[in-house]
PDB file of N, CA, C and O in Angstrom:
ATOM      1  N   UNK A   1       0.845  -1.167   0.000  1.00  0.00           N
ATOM      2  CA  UNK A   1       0.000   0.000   0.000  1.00  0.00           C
ATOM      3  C   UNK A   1       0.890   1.229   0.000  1.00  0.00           C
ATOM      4  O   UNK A   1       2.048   1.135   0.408  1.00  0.00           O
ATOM      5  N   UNK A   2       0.356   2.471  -0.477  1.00  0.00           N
ATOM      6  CA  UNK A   2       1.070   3.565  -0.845  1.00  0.00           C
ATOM      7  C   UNK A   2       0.703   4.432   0.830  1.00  0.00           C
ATOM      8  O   UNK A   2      -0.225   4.129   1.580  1.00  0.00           O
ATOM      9  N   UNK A   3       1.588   5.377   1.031  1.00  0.00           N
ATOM     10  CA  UNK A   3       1.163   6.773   1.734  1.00  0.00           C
ATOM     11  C   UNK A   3       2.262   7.835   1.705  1.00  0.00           C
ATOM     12  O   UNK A   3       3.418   7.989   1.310  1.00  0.00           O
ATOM     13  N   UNK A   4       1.279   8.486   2.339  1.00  0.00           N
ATOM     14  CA  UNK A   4       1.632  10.034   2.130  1.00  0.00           C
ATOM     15  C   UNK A   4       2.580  10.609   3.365  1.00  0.00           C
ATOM     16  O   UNK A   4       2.025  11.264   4.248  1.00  0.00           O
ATOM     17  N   UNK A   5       4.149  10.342   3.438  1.00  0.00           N
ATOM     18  CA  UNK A   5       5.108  10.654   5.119  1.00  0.00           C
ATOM     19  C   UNK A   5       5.418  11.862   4.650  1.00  0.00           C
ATOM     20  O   UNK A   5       5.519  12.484   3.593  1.00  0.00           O
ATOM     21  N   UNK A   6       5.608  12.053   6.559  1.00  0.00           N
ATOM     22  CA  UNK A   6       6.200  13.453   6.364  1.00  0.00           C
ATOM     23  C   UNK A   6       8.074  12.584   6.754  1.00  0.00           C
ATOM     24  O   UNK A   6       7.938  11.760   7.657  1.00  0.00           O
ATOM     25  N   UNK A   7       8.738  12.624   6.527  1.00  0.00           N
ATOM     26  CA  UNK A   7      10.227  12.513   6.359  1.00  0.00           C
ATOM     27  C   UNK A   7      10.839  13.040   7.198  1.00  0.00           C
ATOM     28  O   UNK A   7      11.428  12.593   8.183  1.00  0.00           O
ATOM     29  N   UNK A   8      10.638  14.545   6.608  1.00  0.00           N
ATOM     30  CA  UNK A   8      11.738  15.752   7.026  1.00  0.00           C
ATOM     31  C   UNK A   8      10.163  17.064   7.032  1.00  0.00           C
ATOM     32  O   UNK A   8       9.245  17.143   6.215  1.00  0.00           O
ATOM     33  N   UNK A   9      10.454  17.994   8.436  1.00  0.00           N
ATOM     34  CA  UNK A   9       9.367  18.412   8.403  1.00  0.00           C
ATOM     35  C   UNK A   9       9.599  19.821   7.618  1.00  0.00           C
ATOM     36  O   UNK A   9      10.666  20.280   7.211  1.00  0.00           O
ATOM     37  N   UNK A  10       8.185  20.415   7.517  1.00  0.00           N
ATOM     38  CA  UNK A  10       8.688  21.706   6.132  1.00  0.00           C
ATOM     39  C   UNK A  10       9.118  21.016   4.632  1.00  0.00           C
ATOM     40  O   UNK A  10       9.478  21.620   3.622  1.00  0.00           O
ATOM     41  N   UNK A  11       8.987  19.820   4.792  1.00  0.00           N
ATOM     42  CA  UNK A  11       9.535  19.677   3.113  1.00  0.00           C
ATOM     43  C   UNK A  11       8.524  18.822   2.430  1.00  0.00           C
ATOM     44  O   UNK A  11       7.704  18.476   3.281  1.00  0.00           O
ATOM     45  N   UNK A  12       8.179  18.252   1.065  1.00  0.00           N
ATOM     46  CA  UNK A  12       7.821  17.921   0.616  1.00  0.00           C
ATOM     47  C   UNK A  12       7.207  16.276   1.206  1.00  0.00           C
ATOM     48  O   UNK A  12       7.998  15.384   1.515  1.00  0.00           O
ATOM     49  N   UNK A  13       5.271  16.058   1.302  1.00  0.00           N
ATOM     50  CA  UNK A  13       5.848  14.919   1.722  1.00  0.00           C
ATOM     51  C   UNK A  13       6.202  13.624   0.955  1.00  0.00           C
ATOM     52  O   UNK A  13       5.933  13.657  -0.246  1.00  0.00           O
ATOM     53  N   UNK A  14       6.725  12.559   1.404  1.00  0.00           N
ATOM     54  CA  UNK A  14       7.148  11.457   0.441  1.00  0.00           C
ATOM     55  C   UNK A  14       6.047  10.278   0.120  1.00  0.00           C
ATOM     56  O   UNK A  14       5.281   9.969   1.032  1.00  0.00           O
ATOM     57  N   UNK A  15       5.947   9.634  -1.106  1.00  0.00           N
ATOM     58  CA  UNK A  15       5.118   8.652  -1.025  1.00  0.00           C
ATOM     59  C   UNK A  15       5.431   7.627  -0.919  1.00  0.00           C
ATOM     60  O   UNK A  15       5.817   7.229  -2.018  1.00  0.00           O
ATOM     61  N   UNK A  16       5.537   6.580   0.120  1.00  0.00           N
ATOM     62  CA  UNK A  16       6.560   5.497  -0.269  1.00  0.00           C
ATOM     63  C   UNK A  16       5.679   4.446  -0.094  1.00  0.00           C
ATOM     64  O   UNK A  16       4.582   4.750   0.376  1.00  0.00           O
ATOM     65  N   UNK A  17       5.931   3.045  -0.411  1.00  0.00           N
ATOM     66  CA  UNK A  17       5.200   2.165  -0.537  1.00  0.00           C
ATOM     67  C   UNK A  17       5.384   1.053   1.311  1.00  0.00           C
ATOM     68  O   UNK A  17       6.388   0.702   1.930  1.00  0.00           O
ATOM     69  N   UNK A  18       4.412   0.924   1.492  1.00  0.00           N
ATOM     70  CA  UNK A  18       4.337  -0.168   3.042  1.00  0.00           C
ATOM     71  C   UNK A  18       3.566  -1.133   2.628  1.00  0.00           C
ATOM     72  O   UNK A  18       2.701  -1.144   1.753  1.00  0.00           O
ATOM     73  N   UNK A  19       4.049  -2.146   3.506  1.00  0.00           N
ATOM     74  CA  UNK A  19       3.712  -3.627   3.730  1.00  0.00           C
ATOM     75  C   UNK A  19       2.164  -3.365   4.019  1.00  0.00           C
ATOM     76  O   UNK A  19       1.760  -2.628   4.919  1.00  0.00           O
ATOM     77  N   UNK A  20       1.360  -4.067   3.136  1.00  0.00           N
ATOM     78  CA  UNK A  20      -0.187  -3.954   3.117  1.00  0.00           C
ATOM     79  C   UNK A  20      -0.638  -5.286   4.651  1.00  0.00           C
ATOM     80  O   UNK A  20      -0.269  -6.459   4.595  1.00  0.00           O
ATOM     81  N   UNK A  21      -1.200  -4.888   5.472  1.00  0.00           N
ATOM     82  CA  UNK A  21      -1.221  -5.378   6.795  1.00  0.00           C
ATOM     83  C   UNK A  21      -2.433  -6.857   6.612  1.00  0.00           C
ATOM     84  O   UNK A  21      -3.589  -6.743   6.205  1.00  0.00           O
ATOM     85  N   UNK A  22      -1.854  -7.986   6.980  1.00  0.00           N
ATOM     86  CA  UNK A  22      -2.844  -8.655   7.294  1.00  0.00           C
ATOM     87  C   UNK A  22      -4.085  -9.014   8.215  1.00  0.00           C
ATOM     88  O   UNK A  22      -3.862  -9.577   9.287  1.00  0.00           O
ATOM     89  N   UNK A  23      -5.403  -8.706   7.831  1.00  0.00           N
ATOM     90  CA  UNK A  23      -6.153  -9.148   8.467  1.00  0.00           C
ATOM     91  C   UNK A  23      -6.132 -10.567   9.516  1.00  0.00           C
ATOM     92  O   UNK A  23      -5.769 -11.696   9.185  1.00  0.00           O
ATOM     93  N   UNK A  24      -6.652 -10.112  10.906  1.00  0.00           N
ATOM     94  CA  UNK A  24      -6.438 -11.465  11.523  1.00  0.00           C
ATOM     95  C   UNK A  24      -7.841 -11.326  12.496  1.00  0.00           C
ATOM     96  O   UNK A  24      -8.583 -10.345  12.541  1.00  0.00           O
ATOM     97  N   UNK A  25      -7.975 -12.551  13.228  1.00  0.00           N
ATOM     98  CA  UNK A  25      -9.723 -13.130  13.043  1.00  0.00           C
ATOM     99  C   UNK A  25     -10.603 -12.762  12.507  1.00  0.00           C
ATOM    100  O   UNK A  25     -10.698 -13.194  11.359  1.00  0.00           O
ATOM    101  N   UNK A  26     -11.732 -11.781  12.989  1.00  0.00           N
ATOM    102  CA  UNK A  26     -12.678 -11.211  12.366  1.00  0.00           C
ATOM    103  C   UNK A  26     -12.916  -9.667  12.179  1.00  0.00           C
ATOM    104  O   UNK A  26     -13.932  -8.981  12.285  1.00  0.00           O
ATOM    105  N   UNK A  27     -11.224  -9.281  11.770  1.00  0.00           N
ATOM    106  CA  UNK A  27     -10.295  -8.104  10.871  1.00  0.00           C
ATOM    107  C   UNK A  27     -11.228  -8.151   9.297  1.00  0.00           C
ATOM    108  O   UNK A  27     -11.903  -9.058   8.810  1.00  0.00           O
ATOM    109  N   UNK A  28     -10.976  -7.029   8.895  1.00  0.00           N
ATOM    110  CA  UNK A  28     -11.262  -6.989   7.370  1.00  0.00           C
ATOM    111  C   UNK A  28     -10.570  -6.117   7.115  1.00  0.00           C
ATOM    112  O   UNK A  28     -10.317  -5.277   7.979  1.00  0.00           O
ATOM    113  N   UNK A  29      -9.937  -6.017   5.596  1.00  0.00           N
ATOM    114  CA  UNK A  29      -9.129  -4.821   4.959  1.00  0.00           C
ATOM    115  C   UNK A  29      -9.674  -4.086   4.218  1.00  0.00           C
ATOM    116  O   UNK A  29     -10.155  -4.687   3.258  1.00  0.00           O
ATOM    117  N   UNK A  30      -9.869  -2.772   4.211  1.00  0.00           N
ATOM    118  CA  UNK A  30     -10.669  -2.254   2.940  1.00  0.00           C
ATOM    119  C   UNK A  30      -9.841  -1.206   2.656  1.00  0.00           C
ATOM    120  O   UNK A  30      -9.148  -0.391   3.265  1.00  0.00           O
ATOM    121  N   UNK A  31     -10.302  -1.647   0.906  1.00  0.00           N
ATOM    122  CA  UNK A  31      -9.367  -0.114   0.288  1.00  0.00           C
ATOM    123  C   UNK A  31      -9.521   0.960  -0.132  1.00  0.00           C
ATOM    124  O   UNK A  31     -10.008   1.124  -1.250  1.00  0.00           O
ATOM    125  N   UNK A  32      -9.161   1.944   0.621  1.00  0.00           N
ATOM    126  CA  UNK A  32      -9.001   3.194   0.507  1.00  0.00           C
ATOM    127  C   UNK A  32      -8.172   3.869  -0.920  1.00  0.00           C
ATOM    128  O   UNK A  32      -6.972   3.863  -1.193  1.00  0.00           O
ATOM    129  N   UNK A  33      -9.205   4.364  -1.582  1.00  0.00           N
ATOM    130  CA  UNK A  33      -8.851   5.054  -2.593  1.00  0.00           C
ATOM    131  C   UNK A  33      -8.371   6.739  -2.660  1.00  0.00           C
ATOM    132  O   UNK A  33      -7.495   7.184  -3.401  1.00  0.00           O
ATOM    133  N   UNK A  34      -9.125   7.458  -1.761  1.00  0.00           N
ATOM    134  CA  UNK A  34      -8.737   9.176  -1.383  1.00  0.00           C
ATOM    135  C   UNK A  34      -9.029   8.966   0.257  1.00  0.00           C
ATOM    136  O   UNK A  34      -9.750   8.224   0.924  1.00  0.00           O
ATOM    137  N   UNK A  35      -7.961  10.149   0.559  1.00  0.00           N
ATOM    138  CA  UNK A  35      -7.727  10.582   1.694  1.00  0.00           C
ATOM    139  C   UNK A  35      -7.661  12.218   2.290  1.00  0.00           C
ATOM    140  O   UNK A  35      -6.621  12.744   1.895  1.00  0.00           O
ATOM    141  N   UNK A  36      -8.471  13.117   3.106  1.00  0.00           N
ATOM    142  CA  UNK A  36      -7.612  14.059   2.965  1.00  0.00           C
ATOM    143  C   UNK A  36      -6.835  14.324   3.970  1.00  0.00           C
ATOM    144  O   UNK A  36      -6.503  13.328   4.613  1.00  0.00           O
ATOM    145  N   UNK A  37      -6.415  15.358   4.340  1.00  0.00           N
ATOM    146  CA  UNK A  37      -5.601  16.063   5.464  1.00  0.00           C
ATOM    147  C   UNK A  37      -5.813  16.989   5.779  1.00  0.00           C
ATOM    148  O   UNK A  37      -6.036  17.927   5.014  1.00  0.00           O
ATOM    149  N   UNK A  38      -5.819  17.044   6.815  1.00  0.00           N
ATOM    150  CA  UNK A  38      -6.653  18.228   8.101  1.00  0.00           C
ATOM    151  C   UNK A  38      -5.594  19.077   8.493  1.00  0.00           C
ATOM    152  O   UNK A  38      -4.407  18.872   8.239  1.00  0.00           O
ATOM    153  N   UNK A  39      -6.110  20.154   9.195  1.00  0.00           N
ATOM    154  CA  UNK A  39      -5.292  21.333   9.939  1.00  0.00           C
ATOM    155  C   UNK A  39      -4.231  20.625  11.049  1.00  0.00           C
ATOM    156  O   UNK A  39      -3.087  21.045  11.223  1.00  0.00           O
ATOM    157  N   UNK A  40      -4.838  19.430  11.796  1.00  0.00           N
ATOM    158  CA  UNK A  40      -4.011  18.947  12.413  1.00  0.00           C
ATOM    159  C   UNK A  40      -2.924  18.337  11.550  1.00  0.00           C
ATOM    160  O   UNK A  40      -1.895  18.829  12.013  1.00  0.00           O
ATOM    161  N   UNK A  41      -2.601  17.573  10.597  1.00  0.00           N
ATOM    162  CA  UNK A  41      -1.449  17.203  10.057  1.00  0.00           C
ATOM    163  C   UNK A  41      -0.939  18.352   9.379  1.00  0.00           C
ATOM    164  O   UNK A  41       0.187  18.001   9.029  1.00  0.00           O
ATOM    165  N   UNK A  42      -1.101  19.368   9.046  1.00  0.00           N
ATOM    166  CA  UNK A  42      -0.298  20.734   8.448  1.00  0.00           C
ATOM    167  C   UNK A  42       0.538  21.568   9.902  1.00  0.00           C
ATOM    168  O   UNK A  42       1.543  22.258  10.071  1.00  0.00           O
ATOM    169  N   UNK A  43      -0.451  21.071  10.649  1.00  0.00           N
ATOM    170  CA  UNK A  43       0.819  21.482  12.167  1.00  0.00           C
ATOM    171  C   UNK A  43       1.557  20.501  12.503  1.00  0.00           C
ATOM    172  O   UNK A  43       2.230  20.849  13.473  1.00  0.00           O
ATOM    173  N   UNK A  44       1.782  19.436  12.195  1.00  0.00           N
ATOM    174  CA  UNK A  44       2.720  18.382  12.631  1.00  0.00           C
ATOM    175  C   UNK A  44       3.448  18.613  11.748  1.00  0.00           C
ATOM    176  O   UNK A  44       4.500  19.091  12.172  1.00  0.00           O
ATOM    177  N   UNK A  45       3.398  18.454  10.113  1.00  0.00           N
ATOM    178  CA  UNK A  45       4.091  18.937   9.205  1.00  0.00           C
ATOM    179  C   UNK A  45       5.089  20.420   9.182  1.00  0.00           C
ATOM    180  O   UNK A  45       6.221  20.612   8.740  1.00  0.00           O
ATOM    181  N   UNK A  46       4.122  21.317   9.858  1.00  0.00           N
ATOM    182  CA  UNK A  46       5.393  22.227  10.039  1.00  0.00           C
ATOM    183  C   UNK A  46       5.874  22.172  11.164  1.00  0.00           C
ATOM    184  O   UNK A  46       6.238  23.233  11.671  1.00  0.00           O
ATOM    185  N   UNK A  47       6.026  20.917  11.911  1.00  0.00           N
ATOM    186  CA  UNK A  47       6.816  21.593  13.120  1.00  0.00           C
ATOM    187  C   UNK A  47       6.090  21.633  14.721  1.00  0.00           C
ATOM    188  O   UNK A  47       6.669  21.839  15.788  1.00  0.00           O
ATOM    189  N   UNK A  48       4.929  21.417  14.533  1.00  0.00           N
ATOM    190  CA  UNK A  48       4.296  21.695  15.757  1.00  0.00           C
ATOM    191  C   UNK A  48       4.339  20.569  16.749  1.00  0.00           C
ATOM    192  O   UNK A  48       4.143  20.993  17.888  1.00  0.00           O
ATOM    193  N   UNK A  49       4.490  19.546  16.702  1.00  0.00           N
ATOM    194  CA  UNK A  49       4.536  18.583  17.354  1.00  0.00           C
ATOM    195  C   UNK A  49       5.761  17.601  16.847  1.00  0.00           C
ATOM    196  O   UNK A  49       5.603  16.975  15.799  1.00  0.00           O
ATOM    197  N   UNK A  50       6.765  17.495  17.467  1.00  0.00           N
ATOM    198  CA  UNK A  50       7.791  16.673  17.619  1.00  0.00           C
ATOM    199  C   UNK A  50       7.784  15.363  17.971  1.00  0.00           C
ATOM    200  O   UNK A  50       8.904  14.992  18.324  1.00  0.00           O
ATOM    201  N   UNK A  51       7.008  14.579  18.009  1.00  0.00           N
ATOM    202  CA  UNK A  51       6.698  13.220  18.048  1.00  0.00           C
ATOM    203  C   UNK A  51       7.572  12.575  17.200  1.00  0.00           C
ATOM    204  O   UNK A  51       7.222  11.395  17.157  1.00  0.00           O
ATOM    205  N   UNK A  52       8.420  12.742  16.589  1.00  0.00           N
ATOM    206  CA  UNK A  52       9.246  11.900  15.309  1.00  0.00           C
ATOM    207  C   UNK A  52       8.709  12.263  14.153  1.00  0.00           C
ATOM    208  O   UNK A  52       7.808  13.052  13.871  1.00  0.00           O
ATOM    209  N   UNK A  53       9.853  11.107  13.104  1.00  0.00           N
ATOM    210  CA  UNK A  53       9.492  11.273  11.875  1.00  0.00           C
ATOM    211  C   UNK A  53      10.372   9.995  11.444  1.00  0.00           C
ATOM    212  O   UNK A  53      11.542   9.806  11.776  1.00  0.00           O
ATOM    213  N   UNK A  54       9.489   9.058  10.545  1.00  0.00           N
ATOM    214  CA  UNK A  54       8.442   8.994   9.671  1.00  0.00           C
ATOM    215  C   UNK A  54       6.940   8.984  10.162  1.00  0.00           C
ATOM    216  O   UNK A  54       6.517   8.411  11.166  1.00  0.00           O
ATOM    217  N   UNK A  55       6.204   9.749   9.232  1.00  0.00           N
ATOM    218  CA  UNK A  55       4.952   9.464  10.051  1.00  0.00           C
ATOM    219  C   UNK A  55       3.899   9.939   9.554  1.00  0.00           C
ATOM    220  O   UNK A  55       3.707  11.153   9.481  1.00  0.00           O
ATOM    221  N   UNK A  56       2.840   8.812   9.029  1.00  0.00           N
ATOM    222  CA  UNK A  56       2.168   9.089   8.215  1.00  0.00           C
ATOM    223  C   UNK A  56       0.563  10.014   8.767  1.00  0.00           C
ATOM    224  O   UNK A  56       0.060  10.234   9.869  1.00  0.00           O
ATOM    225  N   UNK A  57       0.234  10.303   7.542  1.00  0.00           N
ATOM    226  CA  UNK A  57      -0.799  11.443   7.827  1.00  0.00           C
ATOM    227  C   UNK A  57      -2.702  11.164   7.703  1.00  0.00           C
ATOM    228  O   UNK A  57      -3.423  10.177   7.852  1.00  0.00           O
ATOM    229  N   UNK A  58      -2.800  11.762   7.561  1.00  0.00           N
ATOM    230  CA  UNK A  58      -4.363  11.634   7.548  1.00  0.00           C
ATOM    231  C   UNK A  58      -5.206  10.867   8.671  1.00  0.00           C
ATOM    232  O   UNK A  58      -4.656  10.732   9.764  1.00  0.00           O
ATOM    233  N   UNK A  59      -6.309  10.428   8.520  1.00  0.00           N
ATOM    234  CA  UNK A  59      -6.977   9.333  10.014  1.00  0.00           C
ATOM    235  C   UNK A  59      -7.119   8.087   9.549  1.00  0.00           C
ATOM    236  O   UNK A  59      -7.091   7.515   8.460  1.00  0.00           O
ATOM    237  N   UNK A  60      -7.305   7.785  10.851  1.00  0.00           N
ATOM    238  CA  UNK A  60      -7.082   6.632  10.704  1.00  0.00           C
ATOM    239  C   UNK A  60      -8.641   5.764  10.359  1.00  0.00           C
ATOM    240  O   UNK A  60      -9.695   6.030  10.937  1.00  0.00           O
ATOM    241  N   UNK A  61      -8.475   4.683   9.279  1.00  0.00           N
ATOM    242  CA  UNK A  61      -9.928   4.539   8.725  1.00  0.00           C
ATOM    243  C   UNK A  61      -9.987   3.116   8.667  1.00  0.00           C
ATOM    244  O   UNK A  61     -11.008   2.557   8.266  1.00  0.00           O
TER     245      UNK A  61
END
């Protein structure tokens, strides 16, 4: 599966490809085609919260 990291913050983010997660007991996977991004990930992105980095964006669905 594809997403959208922030890397390095202030910069462009990266799309890189992750291990698509297996479902386990009565898990299901569904695929997400669009995503957007909120005010909260444009403040993590610049800087506002230092929690690390890599780290992907949008909610969780």
């Amino acid at each position: 599966m594809k997403a959208h990291r922030i890397v390095n913050l202030n910069e462009p983010l990266q799309v890189q490809e992750l291990q698509t997660p297996t479902p386990k007991g009565t898990q299901v996977l569904v695929k997400v085609h669009s995503e957007g991004v909120c005010h909260r990930d444009v403040h993590v992105w610049k800087g506002g919260d230092r929690s690390g980095s890599p780290q992907e964006k949008g909610k969780p669905t």
